[in-house]
PyMOL Python script that loads the backbone (N, CA, C, O; Angstrom):
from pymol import cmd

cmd.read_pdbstr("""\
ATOM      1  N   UNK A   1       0.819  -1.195   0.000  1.00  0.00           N
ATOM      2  CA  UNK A   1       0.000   0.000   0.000  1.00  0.00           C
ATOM      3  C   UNK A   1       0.861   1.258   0.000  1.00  0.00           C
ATOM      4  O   UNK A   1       0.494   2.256  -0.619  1.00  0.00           O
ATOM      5  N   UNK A   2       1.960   1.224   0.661  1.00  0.00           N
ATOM      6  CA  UNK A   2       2.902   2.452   0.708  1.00  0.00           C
ATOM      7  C   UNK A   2       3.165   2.880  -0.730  1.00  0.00           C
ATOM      8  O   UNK A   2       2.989   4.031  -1.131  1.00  0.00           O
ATOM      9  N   UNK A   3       3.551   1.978  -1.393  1.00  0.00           N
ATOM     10  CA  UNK A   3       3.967   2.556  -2.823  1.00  0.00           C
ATOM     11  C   UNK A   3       2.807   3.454  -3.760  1.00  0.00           C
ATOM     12  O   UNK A   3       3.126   4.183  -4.699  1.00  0.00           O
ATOM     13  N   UNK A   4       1.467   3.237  -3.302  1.00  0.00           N
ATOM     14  CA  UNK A   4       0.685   4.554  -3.370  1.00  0.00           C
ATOM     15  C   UNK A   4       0.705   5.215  -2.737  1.00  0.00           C
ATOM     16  O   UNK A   4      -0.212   5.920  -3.159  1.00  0.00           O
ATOM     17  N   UNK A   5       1.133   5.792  -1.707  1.00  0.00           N
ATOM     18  CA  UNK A   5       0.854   6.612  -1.069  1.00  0.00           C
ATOM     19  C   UNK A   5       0.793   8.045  -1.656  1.00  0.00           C
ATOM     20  O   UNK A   5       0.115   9.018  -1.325  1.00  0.00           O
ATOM     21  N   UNK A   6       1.607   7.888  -2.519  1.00  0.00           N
ATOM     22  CA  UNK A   6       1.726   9.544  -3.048  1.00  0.00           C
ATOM     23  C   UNK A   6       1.896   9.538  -4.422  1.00  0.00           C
ATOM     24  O   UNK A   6       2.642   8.582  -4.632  1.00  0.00           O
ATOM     25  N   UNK A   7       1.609  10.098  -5.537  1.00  0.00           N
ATOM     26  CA  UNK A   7       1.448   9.592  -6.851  1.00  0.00           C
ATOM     27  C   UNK A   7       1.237  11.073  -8.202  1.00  0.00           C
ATOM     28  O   UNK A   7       0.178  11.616  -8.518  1.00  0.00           O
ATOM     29  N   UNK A   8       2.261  11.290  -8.594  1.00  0.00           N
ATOM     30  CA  UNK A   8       2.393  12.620  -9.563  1.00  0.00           C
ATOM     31  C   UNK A   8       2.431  12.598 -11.033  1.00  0.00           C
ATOM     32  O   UNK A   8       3.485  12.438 -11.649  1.00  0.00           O
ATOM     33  N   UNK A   9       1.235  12.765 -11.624  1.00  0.00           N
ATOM     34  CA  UNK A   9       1.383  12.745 -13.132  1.00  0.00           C
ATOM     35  C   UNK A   9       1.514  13.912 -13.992  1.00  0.00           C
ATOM     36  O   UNK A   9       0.624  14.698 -14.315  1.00  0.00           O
ATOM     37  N   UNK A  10       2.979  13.921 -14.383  1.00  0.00           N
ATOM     38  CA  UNK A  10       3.674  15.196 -14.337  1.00  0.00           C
ATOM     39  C   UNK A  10       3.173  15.064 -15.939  1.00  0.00           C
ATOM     40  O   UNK A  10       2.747  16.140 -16.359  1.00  0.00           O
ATOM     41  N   UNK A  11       3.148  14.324 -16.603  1.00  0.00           N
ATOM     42  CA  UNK A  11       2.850  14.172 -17.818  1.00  0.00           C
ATOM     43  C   UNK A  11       1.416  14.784 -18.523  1.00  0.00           C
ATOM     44  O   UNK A  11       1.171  15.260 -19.631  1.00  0.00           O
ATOM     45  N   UNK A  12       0.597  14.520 -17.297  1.00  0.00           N
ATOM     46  CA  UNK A  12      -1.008  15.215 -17.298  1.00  0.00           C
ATOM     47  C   UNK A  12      -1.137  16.428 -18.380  1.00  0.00           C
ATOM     48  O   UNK A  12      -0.183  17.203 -18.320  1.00  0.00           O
ATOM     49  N   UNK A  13      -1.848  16.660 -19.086  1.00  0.00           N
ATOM     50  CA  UNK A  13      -1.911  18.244 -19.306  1.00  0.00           C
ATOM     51  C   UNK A  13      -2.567  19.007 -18.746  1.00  0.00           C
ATOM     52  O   UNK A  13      -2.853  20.043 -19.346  1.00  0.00           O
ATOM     53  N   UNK A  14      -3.035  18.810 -17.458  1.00  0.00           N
ATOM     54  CA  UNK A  14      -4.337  19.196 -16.579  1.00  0.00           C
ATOM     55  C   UNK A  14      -2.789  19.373 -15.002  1.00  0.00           C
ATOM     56  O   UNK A  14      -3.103  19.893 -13.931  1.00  0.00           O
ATOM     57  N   UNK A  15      -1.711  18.985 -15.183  1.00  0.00           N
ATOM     58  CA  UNK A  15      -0.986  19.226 -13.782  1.00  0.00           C
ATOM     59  C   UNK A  15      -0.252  20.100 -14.064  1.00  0.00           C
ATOM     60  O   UNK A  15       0.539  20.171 -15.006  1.00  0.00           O
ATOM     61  N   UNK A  16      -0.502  20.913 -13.156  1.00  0.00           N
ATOM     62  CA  UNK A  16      -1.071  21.196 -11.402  1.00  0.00           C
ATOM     63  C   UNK A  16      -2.770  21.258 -11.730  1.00  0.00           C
ATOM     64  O   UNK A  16      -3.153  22.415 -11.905  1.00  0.00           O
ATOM     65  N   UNK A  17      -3.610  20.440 -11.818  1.00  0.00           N
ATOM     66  CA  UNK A  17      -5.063  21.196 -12.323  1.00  0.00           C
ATOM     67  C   UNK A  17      -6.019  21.592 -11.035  1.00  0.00           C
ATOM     68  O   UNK A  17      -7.239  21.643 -11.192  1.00  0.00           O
ATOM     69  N   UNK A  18      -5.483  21.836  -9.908  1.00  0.00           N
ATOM     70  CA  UNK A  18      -6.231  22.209  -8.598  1.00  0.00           C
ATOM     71  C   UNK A  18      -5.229  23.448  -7.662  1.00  0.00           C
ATOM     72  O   UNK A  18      -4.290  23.451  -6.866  1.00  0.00           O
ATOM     73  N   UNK A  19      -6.024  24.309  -8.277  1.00  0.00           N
ATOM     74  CA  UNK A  19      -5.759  25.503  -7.482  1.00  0.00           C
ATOM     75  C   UNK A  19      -5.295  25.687  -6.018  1.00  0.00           C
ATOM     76  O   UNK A  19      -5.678  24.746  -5.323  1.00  0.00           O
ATOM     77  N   UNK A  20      -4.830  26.299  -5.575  1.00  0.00           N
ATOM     78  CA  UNK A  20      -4.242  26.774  -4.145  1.00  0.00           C
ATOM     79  C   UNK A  20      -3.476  24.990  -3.678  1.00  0.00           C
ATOM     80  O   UNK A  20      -2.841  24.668  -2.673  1.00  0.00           O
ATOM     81  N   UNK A  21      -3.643  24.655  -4.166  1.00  0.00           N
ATOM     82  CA  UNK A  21      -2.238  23.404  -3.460  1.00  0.00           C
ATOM     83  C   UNK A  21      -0.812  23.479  -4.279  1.00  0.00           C
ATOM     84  O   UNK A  21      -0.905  23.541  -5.505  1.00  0.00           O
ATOM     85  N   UNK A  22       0.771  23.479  -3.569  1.00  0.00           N
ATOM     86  CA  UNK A  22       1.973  23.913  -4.273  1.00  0.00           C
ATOM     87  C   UNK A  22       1.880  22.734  -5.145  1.00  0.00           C
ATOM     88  O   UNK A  22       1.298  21.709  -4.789  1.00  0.00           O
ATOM     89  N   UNK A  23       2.512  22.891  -6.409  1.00  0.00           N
ATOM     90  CA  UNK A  23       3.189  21.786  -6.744  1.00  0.00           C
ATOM     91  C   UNK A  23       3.679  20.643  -6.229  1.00  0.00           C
ATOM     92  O   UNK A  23       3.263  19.519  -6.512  1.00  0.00           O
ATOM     93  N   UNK A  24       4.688  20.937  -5.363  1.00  0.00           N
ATOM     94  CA  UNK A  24       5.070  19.291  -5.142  1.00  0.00           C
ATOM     95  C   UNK A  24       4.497  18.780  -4.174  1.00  0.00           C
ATOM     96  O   UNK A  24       5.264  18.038  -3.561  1.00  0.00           O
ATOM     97  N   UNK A  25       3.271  18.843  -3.654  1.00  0.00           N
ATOM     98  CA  UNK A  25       2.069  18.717  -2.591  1.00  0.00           C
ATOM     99  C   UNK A  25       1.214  18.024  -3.347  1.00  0.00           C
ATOM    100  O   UNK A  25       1.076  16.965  -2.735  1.00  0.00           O
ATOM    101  N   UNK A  26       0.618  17.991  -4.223  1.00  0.00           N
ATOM    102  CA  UNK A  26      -0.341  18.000  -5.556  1.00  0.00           C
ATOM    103  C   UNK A  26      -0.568  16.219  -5.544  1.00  0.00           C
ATOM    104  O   UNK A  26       0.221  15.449  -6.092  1.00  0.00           O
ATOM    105  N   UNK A  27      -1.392  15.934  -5.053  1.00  0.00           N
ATOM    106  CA  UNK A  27      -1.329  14.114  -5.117  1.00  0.00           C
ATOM    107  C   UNK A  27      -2.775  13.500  -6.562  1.00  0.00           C
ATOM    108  O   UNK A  27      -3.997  13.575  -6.693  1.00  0.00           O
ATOM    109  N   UNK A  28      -1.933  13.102  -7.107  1.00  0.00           N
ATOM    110  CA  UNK A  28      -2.837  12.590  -8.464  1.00  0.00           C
ATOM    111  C   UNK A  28      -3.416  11.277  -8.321  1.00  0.00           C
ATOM    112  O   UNK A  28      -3.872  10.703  -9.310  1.00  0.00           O
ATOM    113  N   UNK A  29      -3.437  10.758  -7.183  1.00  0.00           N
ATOM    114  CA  UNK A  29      -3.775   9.567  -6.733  1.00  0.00           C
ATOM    115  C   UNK A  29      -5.460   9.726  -6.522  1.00  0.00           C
ATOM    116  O   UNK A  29      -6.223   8.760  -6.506  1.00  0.00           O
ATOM    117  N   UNK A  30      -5.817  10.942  -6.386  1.00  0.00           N
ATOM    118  CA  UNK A  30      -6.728  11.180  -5.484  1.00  0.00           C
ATOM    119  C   UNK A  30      -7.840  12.317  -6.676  1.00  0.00           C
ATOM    120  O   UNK A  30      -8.874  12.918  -6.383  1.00  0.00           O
ATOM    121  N   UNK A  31      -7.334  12.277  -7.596  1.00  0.00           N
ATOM    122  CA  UNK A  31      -7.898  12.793  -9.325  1.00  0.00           C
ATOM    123  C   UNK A  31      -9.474  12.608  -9.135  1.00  0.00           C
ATOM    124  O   UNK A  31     -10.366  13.438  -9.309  1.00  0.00           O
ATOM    125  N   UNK A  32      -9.571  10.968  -8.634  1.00  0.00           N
ATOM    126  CA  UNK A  32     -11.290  10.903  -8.832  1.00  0.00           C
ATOM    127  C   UNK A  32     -11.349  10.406  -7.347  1.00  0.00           C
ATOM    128  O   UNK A  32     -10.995   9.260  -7.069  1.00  0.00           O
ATOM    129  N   UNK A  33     -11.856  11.391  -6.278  1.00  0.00           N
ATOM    130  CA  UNK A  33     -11.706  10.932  -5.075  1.00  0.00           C
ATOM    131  C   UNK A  33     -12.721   9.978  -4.425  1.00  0.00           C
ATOM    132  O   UNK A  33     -13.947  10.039  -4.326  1.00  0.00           O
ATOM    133  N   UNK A  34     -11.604   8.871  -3.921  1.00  0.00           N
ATOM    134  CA  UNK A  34     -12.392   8.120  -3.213  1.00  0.00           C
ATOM    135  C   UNK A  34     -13.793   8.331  -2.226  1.00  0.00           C
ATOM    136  O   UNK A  34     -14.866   7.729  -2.192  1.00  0.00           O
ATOM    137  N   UNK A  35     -13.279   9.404  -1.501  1.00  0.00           N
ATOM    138  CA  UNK A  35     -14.476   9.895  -0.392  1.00  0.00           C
ATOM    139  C   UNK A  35     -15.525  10.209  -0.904  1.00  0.00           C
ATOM    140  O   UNK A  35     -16.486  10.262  -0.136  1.00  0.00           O
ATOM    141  N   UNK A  36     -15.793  10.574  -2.547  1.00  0.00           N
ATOM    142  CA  UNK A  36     -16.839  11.281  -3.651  1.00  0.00           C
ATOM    143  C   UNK A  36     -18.195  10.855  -2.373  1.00  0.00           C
ATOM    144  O   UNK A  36     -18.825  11.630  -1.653  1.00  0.00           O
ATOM    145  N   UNK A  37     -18.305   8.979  -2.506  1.00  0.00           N
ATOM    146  CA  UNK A  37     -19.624   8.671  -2.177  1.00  0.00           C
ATOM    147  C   UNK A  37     -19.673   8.913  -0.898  1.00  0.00           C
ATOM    148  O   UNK A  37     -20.717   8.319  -0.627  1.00  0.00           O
ATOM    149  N   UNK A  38     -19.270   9.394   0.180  1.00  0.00           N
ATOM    150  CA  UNK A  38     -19.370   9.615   2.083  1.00  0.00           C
ATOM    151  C   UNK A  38     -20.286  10.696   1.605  1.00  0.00           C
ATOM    152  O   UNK A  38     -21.344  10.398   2.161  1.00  0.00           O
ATOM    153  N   UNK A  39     -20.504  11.778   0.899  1.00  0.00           N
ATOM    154  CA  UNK A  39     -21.501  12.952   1.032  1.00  0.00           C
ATOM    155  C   UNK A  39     -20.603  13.551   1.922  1.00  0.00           C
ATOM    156  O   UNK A  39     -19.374  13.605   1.930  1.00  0.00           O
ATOM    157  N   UNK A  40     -21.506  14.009   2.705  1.00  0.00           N
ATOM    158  CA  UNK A  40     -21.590  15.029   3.859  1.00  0.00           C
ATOM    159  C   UNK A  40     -20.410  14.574   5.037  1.00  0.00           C
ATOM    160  O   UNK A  40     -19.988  15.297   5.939  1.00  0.00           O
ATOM    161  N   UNK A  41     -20.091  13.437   4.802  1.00  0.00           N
ATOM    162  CA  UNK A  41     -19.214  12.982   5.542  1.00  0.00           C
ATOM    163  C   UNK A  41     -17.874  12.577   4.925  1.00  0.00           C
ATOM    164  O   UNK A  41     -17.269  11.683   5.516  1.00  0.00           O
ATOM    165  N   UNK A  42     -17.363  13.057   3.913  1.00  0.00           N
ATOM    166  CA  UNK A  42     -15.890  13.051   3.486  1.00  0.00           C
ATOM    167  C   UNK A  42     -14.727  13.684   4.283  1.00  0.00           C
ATOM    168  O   UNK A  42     -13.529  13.430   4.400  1.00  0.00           O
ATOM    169  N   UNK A  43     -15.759  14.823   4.893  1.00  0.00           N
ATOM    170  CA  UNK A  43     -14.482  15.836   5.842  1.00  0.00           C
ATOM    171  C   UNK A  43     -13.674  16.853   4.477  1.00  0.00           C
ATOM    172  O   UNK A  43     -12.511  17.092   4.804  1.00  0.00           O
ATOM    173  N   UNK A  44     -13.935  17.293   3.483  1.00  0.00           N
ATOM    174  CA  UNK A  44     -13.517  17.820   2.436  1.00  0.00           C
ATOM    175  C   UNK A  44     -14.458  19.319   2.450  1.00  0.00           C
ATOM    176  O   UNK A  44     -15.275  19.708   3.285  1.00  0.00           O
ATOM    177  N   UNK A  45     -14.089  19.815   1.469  1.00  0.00           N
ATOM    178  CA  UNK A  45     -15.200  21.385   1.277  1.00  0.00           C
ATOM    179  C   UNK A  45     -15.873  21.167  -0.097  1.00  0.00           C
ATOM    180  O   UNK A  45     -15.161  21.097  -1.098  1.00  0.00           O
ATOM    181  N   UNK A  46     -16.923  21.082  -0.167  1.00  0.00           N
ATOM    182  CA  UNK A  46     -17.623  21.238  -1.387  1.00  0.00           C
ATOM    183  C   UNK A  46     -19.022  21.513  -1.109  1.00  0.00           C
ATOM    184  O   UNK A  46     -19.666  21.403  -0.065  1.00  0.00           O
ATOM    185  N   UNK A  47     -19.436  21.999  -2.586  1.00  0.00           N
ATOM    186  CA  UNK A  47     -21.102  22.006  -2.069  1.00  0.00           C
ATOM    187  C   UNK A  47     -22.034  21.127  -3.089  1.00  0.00           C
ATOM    188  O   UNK A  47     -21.592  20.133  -3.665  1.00  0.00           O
ATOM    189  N   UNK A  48     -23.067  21.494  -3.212  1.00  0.00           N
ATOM    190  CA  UNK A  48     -24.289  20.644  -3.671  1.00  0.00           C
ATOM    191  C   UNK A  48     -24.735  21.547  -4.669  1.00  0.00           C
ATOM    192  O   UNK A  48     -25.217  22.612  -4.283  1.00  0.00           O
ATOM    193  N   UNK A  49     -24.631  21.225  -6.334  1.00  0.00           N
ATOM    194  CA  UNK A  49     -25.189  21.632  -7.070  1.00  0.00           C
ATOM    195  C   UNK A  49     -27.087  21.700  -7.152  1.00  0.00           C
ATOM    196  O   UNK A  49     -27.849  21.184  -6.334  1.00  0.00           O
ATOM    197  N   UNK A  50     -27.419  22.385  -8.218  1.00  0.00           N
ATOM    198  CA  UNK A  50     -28.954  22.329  -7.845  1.00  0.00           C
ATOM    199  C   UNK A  50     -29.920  20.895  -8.309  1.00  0.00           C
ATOM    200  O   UNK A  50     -31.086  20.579  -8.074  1.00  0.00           O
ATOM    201  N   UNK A  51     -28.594  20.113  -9.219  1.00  0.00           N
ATOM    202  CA  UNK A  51     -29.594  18.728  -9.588  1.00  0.00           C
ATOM    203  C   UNK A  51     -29.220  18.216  -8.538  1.00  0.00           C
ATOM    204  O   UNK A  51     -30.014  17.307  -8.297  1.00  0.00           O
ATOM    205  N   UNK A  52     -28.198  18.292  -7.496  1.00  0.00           N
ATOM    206  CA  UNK A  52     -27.967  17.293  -6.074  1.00  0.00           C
ATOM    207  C   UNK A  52     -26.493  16.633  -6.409  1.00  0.00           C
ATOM    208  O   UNK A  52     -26.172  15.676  -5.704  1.00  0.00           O
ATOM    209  N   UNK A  53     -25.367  17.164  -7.653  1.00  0.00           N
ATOM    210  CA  UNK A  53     -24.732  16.247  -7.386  1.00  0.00           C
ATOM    211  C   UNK A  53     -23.432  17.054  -6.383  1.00  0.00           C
ATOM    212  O   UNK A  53     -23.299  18.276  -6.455  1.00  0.00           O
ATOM    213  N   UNK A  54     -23.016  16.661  -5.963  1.00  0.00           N
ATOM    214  CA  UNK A  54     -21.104  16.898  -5.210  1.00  0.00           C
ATOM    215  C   UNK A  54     -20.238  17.367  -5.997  1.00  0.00           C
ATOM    216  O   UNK A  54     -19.420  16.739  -6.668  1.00  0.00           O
ATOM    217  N   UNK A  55     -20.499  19.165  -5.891  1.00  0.00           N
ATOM    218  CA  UNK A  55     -19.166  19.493  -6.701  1.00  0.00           C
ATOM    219  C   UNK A  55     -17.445  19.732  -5.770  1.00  0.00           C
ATOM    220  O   UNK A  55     -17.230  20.634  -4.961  1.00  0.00           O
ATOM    221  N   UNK A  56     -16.412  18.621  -6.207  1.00  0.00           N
ATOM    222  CA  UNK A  56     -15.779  19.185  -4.746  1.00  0.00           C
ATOM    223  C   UNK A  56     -14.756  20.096  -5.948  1.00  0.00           C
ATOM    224  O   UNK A  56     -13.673  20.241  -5.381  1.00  0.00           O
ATOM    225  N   UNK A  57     -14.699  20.618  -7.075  1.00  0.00           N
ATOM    226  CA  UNK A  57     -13.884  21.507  -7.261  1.00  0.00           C
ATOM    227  C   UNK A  57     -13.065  22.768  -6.311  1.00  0.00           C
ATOM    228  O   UNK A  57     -12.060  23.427  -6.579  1.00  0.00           O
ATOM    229  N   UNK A  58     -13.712  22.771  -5.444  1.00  0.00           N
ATOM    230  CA  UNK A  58     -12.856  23.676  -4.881  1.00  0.00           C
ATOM    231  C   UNK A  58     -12.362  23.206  -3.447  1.00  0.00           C
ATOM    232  O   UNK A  58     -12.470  23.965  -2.483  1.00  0.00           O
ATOM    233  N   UNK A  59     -11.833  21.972  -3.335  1.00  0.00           N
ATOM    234  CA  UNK A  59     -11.537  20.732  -1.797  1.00  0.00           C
ATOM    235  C   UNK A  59      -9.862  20.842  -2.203  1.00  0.00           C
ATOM    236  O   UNK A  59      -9.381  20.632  -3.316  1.00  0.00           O
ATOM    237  N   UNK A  60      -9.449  21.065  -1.496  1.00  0.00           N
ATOM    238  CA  UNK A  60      -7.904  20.573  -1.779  1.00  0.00           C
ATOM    239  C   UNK A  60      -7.304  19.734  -0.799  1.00  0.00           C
ATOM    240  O   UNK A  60      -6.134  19.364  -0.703  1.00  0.00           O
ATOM    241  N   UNK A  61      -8.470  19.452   0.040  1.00  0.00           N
ATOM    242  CA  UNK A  61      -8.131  18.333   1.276  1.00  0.00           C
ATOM    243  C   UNK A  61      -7.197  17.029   0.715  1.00  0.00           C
ATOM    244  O   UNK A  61      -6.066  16.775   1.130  1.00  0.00           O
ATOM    245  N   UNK A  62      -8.001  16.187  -0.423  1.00  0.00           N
ATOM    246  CA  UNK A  62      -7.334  14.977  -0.706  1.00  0.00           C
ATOM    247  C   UNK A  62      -6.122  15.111  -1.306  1.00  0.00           C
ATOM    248  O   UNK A  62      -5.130  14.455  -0.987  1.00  0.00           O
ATOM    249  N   UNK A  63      -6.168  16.102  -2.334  1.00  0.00           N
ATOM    250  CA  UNK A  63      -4.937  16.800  -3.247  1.00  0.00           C
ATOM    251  C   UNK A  63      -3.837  16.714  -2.547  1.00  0.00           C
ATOM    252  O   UNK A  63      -2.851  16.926  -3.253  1.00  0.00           O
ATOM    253  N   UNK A  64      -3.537  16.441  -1.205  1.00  0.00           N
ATOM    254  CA  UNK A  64      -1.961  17.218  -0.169  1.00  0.00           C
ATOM    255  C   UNK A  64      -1.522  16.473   0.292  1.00  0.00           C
ATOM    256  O   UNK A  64      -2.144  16.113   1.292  1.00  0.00           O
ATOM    257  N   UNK A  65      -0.431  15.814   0.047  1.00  0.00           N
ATOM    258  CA  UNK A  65       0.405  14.615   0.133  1.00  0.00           C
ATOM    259  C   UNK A  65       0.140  14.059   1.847  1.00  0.00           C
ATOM    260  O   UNK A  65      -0.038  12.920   2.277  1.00  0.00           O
ATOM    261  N   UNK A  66       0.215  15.613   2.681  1.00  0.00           N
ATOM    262  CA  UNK A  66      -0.062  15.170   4.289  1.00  0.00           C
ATOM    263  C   UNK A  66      -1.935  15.151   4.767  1.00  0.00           C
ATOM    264  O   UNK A  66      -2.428  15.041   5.890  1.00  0.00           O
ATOM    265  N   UNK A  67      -2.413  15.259   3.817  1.00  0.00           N
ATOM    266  CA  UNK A  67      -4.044  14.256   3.759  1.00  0.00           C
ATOM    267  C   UNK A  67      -4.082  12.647   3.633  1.00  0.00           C
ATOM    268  O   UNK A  67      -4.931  11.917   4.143  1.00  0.00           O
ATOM    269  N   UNK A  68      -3.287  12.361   3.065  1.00  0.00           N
ATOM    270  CA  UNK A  68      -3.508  10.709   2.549  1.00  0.00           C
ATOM    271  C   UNK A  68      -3.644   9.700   3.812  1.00  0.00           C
ATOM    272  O   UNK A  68      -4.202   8.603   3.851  1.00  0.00           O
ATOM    273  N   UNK A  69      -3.041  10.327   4.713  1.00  0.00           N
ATOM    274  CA  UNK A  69      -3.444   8.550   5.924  1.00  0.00           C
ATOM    275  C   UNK A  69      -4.731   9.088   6.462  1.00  0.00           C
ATOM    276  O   UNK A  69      -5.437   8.153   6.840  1.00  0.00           O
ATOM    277  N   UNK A  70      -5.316  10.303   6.643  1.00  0.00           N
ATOM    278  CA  UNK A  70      -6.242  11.157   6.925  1.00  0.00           C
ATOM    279  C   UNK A  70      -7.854  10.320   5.840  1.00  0.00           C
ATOM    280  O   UNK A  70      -8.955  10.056   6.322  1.00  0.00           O
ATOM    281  N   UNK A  71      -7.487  10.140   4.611  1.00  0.00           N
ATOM    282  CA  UNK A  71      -8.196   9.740   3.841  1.00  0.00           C
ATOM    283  C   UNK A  71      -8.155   7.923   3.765  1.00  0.00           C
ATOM    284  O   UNK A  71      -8.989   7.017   3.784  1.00  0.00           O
ATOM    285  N   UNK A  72      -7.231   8.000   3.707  1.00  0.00           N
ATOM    286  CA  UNK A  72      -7.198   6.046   4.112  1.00  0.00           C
ATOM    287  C   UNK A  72      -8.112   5.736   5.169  1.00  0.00           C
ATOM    288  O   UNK A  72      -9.013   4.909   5.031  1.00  0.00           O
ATOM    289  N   UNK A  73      -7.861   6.504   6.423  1.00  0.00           N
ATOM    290  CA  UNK A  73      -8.666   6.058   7.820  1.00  0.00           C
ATOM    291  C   UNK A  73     -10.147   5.920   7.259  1.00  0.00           C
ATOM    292  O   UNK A  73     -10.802   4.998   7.743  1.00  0.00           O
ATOM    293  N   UNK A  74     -10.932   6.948   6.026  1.00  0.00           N
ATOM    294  CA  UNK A  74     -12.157   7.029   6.508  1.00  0.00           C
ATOM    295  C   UNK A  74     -12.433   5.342   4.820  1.00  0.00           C
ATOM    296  O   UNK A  74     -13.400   4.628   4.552  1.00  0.00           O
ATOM    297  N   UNK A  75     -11.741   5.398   4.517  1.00  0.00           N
ATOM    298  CA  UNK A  75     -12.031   3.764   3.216  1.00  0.00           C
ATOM    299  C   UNK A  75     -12.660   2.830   3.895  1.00  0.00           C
ATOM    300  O   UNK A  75     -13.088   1.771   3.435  1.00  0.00           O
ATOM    301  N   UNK A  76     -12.749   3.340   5.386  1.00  0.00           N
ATOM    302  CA  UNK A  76     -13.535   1.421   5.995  1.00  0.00           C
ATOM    303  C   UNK A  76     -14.768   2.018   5.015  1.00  0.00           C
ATOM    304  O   UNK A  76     -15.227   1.576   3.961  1.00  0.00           O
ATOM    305  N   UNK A  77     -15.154   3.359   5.904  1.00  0.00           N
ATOM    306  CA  UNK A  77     -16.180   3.757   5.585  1.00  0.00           C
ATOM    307  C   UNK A  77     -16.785   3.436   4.034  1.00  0.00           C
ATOM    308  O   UNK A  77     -17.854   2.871   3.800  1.00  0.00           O
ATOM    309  N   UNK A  78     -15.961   3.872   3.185  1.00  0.00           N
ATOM    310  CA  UNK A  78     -16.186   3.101   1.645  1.00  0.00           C
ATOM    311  C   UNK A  78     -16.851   2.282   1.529  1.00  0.00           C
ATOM    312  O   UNK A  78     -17.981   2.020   1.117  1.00  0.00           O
ATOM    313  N   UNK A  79     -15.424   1.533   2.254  1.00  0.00           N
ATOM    314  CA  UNK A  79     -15.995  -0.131   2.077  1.00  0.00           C
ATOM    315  C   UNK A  79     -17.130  -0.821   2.563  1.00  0.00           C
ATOM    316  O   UNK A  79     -17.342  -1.982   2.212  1.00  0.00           O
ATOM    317  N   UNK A  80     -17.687  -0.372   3.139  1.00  0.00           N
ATOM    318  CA  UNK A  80     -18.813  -0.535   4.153  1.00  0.00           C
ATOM    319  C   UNK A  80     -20.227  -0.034   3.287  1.00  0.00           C
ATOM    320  O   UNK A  80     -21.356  -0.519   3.363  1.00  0.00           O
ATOM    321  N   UNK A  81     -19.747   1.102   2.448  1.00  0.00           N
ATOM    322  CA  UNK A  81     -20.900   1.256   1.195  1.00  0.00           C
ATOM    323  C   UNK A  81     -20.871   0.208   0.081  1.00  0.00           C
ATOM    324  O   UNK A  81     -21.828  -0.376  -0.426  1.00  0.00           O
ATOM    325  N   UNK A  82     -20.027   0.134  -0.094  1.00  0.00           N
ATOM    326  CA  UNK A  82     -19.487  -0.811  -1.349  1.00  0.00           C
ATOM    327  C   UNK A  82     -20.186  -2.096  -1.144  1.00  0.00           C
ATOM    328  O   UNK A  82     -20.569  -2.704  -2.143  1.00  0.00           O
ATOM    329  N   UNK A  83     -20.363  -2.506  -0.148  1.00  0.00           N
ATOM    330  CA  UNK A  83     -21.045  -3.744   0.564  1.00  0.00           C
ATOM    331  C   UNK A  83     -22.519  -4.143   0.467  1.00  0.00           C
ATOM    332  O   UNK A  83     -23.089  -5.183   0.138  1.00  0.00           O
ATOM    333  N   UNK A  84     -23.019  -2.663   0.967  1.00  0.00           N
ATOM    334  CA  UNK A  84     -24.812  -2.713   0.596  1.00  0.00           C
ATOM    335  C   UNK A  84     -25.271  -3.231  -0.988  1.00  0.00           C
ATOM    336  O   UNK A  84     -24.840  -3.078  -2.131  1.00  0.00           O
ATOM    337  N   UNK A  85     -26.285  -3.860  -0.399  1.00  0.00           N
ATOM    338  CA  UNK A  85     -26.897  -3.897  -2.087  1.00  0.00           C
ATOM    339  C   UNK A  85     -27.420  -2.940  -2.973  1.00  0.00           C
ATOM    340  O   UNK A  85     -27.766  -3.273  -4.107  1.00  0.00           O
TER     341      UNK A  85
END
""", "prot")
cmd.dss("prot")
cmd.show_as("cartoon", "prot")
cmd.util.cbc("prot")
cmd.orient("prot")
């Protein structure tokens, strides 16, 4: 698992594509974020468009290399959705 921990696709034409985090902070691991389905409970900043979906464009929580064990802790949680029928 360590060898993800942190993950930079310098190649992207979209990197750096999230505002206010430095460069070498910038974690591409986290592009389509796991927490998306927690809602209200990701611990991230975003809001609720008017059809209802989760815009987190402006979260730079997962983006920051010192977020990632922060975001691992809440994957039970995931997984625990992932489970329901």
């Amino acid at each position: 698992m360590a060898n993800y921990a942190f993950f930079q696709n310098r190649e992207c034409e979209y990197f750096p594509c999230h505002r206010g985090v430095e460069e070498q902070n910038f974690n591409c691991l986290f592009c389509y974020c796991p927490l998306y389905c927690l809602g209200d409970r990701c611990g991230g900043s975003f809001t609720y468009l008017s059809n209802g979906i989760k815009d987190c464009s402006t979260c730079t929580k997962p983006h920051r290399r010192e977020n990632y064990d922060k975001i691992m802790e809440k994957m039970t949680q995931v997984m625990e959705l992932a489970k329901r029928p």
